[in-house]
DRENZA-844944 format. One record per residue (C-alpha): chain; z, y, x. Coordinates in nm, 4 decimals. Each point is the difference from the previous one (the first is absolute). Layout:
+-------+----------+----------+----------+
| kette |        w |        v |        u |
+-------+----------+----------+----------+
|     A |        Z |        Y |        X |
...
+-------+----------+----------+----------+
//
This chain:
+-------+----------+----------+----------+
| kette |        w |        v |        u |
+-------+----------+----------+----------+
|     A |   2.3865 |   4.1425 |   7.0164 |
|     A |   0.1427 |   0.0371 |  -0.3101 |
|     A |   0.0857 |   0.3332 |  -0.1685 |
|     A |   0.3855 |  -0.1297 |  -0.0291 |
|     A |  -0.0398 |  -0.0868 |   0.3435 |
|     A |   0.2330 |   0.1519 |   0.2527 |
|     A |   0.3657 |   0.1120 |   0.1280 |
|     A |   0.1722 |   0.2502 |  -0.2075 |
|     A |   0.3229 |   0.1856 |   0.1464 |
|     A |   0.2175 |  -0.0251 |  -0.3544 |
|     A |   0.2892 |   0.1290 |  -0.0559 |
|     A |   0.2103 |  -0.2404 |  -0.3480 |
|     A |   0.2843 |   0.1980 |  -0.1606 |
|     A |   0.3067 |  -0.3014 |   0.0277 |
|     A |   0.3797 |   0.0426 |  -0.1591 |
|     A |   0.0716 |   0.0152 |   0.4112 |
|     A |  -0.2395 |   0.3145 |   0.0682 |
|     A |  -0.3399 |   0.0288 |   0.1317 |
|     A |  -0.1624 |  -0.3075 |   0.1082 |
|     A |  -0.2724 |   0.1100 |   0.2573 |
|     A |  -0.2905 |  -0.2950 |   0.0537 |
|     A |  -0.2911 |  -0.0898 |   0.1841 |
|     A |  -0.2149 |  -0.1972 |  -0.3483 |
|     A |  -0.2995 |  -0.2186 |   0.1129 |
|     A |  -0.3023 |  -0.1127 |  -0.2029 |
|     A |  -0.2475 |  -0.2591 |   0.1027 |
|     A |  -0.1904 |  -0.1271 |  -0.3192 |
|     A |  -0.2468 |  -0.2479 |  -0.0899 |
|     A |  -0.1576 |   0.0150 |  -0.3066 |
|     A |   0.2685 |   0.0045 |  -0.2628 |
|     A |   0.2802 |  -0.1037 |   0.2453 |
|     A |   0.1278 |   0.1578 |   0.3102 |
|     A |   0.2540 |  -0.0580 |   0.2358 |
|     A |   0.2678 |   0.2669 |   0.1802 |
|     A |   0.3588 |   0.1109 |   0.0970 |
|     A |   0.2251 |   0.3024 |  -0.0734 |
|     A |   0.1621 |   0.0154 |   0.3210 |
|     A |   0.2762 |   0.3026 |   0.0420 |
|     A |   0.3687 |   0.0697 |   0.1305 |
|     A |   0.1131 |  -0.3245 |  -0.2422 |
|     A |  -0.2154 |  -0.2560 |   0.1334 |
|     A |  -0.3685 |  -0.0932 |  -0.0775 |
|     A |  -0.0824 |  -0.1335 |  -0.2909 |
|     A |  -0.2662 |  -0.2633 |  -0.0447 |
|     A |  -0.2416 |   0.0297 |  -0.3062 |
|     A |  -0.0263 |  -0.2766 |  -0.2486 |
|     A |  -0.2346 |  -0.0537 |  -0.2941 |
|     A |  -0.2196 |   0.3320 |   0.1003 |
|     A |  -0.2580 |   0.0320 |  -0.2676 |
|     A |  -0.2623 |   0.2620 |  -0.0186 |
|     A |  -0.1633 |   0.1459 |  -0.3021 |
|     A |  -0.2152 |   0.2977 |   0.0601 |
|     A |   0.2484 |   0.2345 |   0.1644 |
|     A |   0.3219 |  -0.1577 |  -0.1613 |
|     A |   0.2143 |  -0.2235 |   0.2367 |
|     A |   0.2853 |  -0.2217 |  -0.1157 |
|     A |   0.1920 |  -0.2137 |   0.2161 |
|     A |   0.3780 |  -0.1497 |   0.0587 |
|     A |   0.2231 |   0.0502 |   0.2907 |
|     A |   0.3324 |  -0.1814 |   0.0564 |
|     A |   0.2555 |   0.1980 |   0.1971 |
|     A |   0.2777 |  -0.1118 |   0.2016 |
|     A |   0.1777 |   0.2473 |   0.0895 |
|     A |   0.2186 |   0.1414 |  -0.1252 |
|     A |   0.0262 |  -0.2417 |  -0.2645 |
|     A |  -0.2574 |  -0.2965 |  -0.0492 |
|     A |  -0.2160 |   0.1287 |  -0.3352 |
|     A |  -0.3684 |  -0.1031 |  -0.1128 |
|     A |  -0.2007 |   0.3996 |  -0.0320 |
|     A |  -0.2832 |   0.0407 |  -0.2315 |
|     A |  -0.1990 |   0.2794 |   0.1182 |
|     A |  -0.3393 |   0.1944 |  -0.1526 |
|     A |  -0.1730 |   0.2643 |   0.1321 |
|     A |  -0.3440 |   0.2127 |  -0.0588 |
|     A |  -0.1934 |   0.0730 |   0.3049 |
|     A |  -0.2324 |   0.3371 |  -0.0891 |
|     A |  -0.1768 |   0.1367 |   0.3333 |
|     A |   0.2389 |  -0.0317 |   0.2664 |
|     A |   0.2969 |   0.1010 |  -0.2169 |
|     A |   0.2426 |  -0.2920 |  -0.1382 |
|     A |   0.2303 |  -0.0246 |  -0.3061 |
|     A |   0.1847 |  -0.2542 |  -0.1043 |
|     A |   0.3370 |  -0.1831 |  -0.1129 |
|     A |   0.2774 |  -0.2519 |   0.1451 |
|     A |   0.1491 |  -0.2096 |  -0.2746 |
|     A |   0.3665 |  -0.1158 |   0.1532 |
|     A |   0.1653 |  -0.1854 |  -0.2641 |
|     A |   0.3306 |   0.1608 |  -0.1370 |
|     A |  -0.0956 |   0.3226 |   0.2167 |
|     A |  -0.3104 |   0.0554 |  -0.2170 |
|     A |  -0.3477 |   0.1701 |   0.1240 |
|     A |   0.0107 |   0.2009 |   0.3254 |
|     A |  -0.2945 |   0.2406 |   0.0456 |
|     A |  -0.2495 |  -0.0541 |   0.3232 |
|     A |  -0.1873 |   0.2372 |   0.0892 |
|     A |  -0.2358 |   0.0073 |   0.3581 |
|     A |  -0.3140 |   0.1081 |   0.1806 |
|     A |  -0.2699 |  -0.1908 |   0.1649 |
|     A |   0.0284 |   0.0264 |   0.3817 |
|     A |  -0.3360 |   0.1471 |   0.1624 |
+-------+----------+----------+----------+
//
């Protein structure tokens, strides 16, 4: 296992609120694969890559409007910090913890 391995409970400031999600990591090598699955749906990840601790990946979402995400975040123990790029809404902050 991986030390960006895991499912982190994250919590991504949106325009509509709070957007509370279950984010899961499954890497190999520099890639991985995942989903942010929450009250709006789940969320497959596309192009995961892996460097060191640094993930980068896309997500499109459908609802409530169809729109192509680019997302980083930093993995540092079991603590995760990142960012949602949504086009003309700009960056949204994520922020989560590994599951035990």
């Amino acid at each position: 296992m991986s030390q960006v391995d895991g499912n982190y409970d994250c919590v991504t400031k949106s325009p509509m609120g709070d957007q509370k999600s279950v984010f899961t990591v499954t890497s190999n090598g520099d890639s991985f694969t995942g989903q942010n699955a929450g009250a709006m749906g789940s969320l497959d990840v596309e192009n995961g890559k892996v460097d060191g601790n640094k993930l980068t990946w896309t997500m499109n979402m459908k609802v409530p409007m169809p729109m192509a995400l680019e997302c980083e975040a930093t993995i540092d123990g079991d603590t995760l910090t990142g960012t949602i790029k949504a086009g003309p809404f700009g960056s949204m902050a994520m922020t989560g913890t590994r599951q035990a």
